[in-house]
Each structure stands twice: as C-alpha cells, then as structure tokens.
C-alpha positions in Angstrom: -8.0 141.4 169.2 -4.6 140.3 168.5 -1.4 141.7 168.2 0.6 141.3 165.2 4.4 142.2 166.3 4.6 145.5 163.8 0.6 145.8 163.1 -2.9 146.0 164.8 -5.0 144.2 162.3 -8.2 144.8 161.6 -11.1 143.4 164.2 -12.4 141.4 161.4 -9.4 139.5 160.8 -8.6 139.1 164.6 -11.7 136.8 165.2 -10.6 133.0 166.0 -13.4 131.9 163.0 -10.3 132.3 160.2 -7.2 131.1 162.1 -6.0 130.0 158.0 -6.0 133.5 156.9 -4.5 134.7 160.4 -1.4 132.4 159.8 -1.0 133.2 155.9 -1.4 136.9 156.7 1.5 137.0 159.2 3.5 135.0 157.0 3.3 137.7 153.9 4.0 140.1 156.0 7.0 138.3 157.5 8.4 137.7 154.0 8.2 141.4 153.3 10.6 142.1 155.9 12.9 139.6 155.4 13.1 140.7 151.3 13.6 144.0 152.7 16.1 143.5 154.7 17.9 141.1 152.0 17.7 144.0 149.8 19.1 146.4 151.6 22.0 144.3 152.7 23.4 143.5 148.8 22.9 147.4 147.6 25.0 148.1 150.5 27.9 145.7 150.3 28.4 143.6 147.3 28.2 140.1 147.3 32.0 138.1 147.4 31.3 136.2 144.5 30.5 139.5 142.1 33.6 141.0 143.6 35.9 138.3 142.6 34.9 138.5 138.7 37.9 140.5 136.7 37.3 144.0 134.9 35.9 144.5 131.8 38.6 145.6 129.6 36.7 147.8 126.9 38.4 150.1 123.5 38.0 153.7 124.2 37.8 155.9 121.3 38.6 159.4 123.3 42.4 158.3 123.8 42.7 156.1 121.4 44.0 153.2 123.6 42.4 149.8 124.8 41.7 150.4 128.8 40.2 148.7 131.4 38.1 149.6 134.3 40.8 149.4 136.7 43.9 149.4 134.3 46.7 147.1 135.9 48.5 146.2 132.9 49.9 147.9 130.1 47.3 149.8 127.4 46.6 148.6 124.1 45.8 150.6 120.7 42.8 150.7 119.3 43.3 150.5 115.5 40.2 149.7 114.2 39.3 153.0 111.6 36.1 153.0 111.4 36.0 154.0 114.7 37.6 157.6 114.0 36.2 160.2 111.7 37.4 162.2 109.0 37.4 166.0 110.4 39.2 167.1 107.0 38.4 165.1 103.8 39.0 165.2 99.8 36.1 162.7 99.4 35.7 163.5 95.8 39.2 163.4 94.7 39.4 160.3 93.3 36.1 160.4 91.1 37.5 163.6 89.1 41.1 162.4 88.1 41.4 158.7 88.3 44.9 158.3 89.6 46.9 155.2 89.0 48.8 155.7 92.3 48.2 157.5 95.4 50.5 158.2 97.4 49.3 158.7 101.2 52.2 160.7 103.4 51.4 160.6 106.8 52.8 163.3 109.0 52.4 165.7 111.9 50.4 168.3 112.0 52.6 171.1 112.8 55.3 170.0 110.5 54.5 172.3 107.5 58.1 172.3 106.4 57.9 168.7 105.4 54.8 168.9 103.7 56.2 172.1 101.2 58.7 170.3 100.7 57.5 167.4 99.3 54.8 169.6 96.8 58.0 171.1 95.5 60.0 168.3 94.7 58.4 164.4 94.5 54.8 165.7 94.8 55.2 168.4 92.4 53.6 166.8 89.3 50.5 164.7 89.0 51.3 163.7 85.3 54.4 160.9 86.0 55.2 158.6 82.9 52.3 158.8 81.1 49.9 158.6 84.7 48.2 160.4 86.8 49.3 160.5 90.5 47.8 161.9 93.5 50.1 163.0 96.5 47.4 163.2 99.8 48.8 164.3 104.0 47.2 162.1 106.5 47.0 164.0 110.0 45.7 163.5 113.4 44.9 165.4 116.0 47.9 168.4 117.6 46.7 167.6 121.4 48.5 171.0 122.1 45.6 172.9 122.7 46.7 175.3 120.1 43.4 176.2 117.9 45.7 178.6 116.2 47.5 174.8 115.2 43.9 173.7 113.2 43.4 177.3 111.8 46.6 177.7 110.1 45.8 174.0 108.6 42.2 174.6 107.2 44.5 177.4 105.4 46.8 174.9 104.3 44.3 172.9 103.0 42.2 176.0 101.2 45.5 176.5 99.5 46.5 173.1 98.4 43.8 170.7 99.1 45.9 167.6 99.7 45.7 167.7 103.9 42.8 164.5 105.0 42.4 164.5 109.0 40.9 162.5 111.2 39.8 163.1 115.0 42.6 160.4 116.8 45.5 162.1 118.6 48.8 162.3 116.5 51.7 160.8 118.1 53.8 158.0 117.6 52.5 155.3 119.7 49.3 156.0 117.5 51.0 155.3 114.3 49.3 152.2 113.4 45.9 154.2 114.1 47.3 156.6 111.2 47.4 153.5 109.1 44.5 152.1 109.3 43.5 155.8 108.8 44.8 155.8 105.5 43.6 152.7 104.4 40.2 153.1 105.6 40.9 156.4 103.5 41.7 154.5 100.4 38.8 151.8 101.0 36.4 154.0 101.0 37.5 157.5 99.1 39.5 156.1 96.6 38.6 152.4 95.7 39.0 152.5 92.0 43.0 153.6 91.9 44.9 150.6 90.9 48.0 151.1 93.2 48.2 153.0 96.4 51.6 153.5 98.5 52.1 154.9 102.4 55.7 156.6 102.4 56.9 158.8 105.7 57.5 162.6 105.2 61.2 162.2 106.0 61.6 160.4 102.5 63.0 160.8 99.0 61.6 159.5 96.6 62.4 158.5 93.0 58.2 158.8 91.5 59.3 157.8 88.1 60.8 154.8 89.2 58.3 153.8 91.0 55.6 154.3 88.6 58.1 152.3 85.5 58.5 149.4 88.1 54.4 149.2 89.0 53.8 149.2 84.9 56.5 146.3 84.4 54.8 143.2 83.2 54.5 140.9 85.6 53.4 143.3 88.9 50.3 141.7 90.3 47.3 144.1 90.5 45.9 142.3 93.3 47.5 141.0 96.6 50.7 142.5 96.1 52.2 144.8 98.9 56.4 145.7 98.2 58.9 147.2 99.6 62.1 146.6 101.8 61.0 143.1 102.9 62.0 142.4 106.3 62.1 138.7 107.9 62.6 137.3 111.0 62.5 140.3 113.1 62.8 139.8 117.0 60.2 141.5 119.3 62.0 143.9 121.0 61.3 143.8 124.6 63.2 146.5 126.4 61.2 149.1 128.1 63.9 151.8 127.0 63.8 151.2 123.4 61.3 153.3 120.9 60.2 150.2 119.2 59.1 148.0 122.9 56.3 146.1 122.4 54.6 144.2 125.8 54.0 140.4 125.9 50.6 141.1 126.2 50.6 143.6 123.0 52.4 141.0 120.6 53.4 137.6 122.8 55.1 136.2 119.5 59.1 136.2 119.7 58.9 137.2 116.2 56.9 139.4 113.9 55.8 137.8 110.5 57.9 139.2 107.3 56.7 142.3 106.7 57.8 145.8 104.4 59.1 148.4 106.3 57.1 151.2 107.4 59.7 153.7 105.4 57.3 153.4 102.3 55.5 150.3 101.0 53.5 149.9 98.1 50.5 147.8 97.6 47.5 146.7 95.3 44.3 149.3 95.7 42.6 146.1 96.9 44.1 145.7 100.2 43.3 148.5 101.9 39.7 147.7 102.7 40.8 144.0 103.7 43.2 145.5 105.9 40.5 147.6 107.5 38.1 144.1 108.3 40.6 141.8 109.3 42.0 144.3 111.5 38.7 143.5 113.5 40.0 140.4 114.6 43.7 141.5 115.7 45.2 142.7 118.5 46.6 145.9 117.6 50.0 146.9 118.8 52.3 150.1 117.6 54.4 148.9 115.4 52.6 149.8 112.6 54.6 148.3 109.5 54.7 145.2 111.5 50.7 145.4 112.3 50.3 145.9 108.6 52.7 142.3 108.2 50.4 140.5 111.0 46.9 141.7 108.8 48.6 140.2 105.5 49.8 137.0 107.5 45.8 136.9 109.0 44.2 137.0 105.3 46.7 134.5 104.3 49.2 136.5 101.9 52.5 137.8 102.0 54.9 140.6 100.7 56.2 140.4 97.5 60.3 141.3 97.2 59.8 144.3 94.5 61.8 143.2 90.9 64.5 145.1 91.9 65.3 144.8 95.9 68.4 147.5 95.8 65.8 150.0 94.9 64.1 150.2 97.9 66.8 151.4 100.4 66.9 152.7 104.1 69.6 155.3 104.8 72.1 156.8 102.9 75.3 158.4 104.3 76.5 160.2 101.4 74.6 161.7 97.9 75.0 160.6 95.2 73.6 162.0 91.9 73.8 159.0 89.7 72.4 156.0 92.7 70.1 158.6 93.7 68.7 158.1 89.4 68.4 154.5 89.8 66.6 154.4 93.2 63.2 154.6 94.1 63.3 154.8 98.2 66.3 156.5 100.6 65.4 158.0 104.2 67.1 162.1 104.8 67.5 163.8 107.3 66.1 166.7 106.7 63.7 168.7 104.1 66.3 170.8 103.2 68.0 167.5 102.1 65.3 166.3 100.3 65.0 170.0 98.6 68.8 170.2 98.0 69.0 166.6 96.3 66.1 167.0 94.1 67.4 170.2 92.6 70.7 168.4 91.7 68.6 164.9 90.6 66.9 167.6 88.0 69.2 169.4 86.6 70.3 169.3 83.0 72.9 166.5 82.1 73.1 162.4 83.1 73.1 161.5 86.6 75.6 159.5 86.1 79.0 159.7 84.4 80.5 156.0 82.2 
C-alpha cells in the first residue's frame, strides 16, 4: 500500500490499476485542508478590506438620538413619530366634541403648576366665541426613575383627562421629538378639527382673539401655519449657546423663515404632512425651525397672521388694555399668567380713551 501524508487508504484504492482515481483522491483531500485552513484564518482576523468600510450609523429609538456603531461625531435626533408610542392617549376626544381648534401645550412632566394654571385661566372654557376648543398636555418621559412621577400623572389625567404621553424621554434637546409627537397626535387622533395650534406652557394667551382672527374672512383652511414669522435667522454655532446646532445637524448658514416655537397656529391639514416629509429630513433640535425646514420641504411657507403686533414675544411690564388686544406674550411665571388673567377678566374696559 501507499501512504497518503494524513491517511492510510484503503487496500483497494492503493492498487497501481487506478492511478486516475489515486491522483483525484489526494487532490480532494488536499482542497479540504486548504479551505480549512482559509476558514479558520478570516473568522480569526478580519480581512483589511472589510475593516476599512465606515460604521453604519443607524436611529435608535431607546434614547431617542441617531447613533452610530462607533459614535465619533456628534448625535442626531430622531424625530420621526411614528416611531414612539402613545403610553397615555384621549384617542376618542375628538369624535365626541368636534373642536374647531386644539390647542396642544407641550410641557414637562413634573411641572403640574403650569398645567393648573392654564385650566384655570386660558384653558378654562371649551365654549370660546361661538366654538368649541379643546386644550390637550403633550408629555414625555420623566427619566428620573421616580414611578411615584407617572403615578401622581395617571391621577392627573383621571382627574382632568387632558394629559397625552408618549414613551420618548422629555428634555429639551428632544423638543422637536415632542413635535412631531403632537402632530402625529393631531394626524391621527384628531384629523377632522379645522385649526390646531402648539403654544409652550410658559405663555398667555388671548383665546378669543385667536379664535375672532382664525374666523376672519380671508384665513386659509389649508396650508396656512402663523405666528411670529421669523426670517433670515443665522445657525448658531457656538458650543456654549442653548440653541447650538452642529454642521453635520443643519450645514445651512441659515434656517428657512419659520414661526417661532412660542405658539404657532396652523391648518388641521399639516400635521400629518409634517409627520411624512419628516421621513426625508435630517432632524436637528430646534424644533420651530425643524417645523420651518418640513414646510420649506413640501414647498409652502408661513403666512404673517392679519395682524403681526398680535403675536408678541416678551413683555416687560403689564398692561391691562395691550394685554385685550393681544393674542401671544411669553411670562415668567404661572403665578403671572394667574395674576394677569384675573385683572384681564375683571369687570370694566381694559382700556381707558
């Protein structure tokens, strides 16, 4: 017989009648080895071409931010809503009382001050000139580990039954998250209300004003999105400031004209547009500015409202009789906004000829 280097074959196949079937023997076995070996050697140290191709960068819905496998670079929001889901929900609301306006306040969980405030004062009535308005809280998540935190608001809501909460964490650089929370919200919940409007907690605001200028002739019921217009806004860049946006969040110098994030009222028919074009844009945190970029993406822009002076930011001193004529001011408080109601209401004219 002969020897194979790693086999004793068989006497049969040893005999010099078959020297074909020899030779194509010891070559299958050969190739065995060798495909072994070759194996072995690229589970045990990747190849140099796979090792020079770039992470993946994928969204990640458990922190709410866009990260990659090895994350070099600055972290992007995911804004996308469909992607979170309601935890706390009113999904009937809408179906029993037909609102004309709904007014979407988002705020933080733990700030129950704010939100008491508001139901006594500019939320306190659903009847406002002849229509129906709905006032709704849009929350996140506490992260404080504090189950005590989502007890006392499942109270709240048992109470009141105007909180809507969705599983994304609540903080500020997940503000345009909120958003798109709300109009995913209004797509979907409330599709059938003519006029919606997202206003901050820290806000007064003058509902029967609002609801004359949506019901003067004229006001688009579809398209439109108002408020305090702003235009040509730089990017800002520095690292220290609240408002920095990255390069690689925004690269523009400039955002597009957009209402600021204050309160801004639109057409009912936005919000689900909003929601799909949002697909197809890179969120970043600015979220009134994300909300200019989805109008500038489906090819519309804000309207200024009939009356610009209405809509106004801060306000250094009271005033009873430009507090009647208003619709928007930023406080600093909700005592403030409790204080100045009381005195709007009271018996008399706001103003004095």
């Amino acid at each position: 017989t002969q020897n194979f280097p790693f086999r004793q074959l068989p006497e049969s196949l040893s005999q010099p009648r078959k020297p074909l079937f020899h030779s194509c023997f010891q070559i299958l076995c050969l190739c065995c080895l060798l495909l072994c070996i070759l194996s072995y050697t690229l589970y045990s140290s990747p190849a140099p071409w796979l090792e020079s191709i770039p992470p993946l960068k994928h969204y990640s819905k458990q922190f709410t931010t866009l990260t990659t496998v090895a994350p070099t670079g600055p972290q992007y929001h995911q804004a996308y809503a469909p992607n979170y889901h309601f935890i706390m929900d009113n999904p009937v609301v809408c179906k029993s009382i037909f609102p004309f306006l709904v007014l979407m306040v988002p705020v933080a969980p733990h700030n129950v001050a704010a939100r008491n405030a508001i139901r006594q004062t500019w939320a306190n009535s659903r009847a406002v000139q002849g229509k129906v308005v709905l006032t709704l809280f849009m929350l996140g998540l506490s992260g404080r580990g504090d189950d005590g935190q989502q007890e006392k608001l499942k109270q709240e809501n048992l109470q009141h039954h105007d909180l809507i909460q969705s599983d994304f964490m609540d903080t500020y650089l997940n503000l345009t998250i909120k958003t798109m929370v709300i109009m995913d919200w209004l797509a979907t919940r409330c599709p059938t209300a003519p006029y919606a409007m997202k206003i901050d907690s820290d806000m007064f605001l003058n509902i029967d004003n609002l609801v004359i200028m949506l019901q003067k002739p004229g006001i688009p019921k579809t398209n439109y999105l108002t408020g305090m217009l702003m235009w040509n806004r730089p990017v800002v860049r520095s690292k220290n400031s609240k408002w920095y946006v990255p390069e690689e969040m925004y690269p523009d110098p400039e955002y597009p004209t957009y209402t600021l994030g204050m309160g801004y009222v639109f057409s009912n028919d936005l919000p689900g547009r909003f929601v799909e074009v949002s697909k197809s844009i890179k969120p970043f945190n600015i979220e009134d500015a994300y909300i200019g970029m989805c109008m500038k993406m489906l090819g519309l822009a804000p309207t200024s409202p009939p009356d610009p002076w209405q809509f106004k930011a801060y306000n250094t001193q009271y005033n009873r009789c430009e507090y009647s004529k208003i619709i928007t001011y930023i406080l600093g408080s909700s005592e403030e906004l409790m204080k100045y109601w009381t005195d709007l209401k009271k018996p008399g004219p706001p103003c004095q000829d």
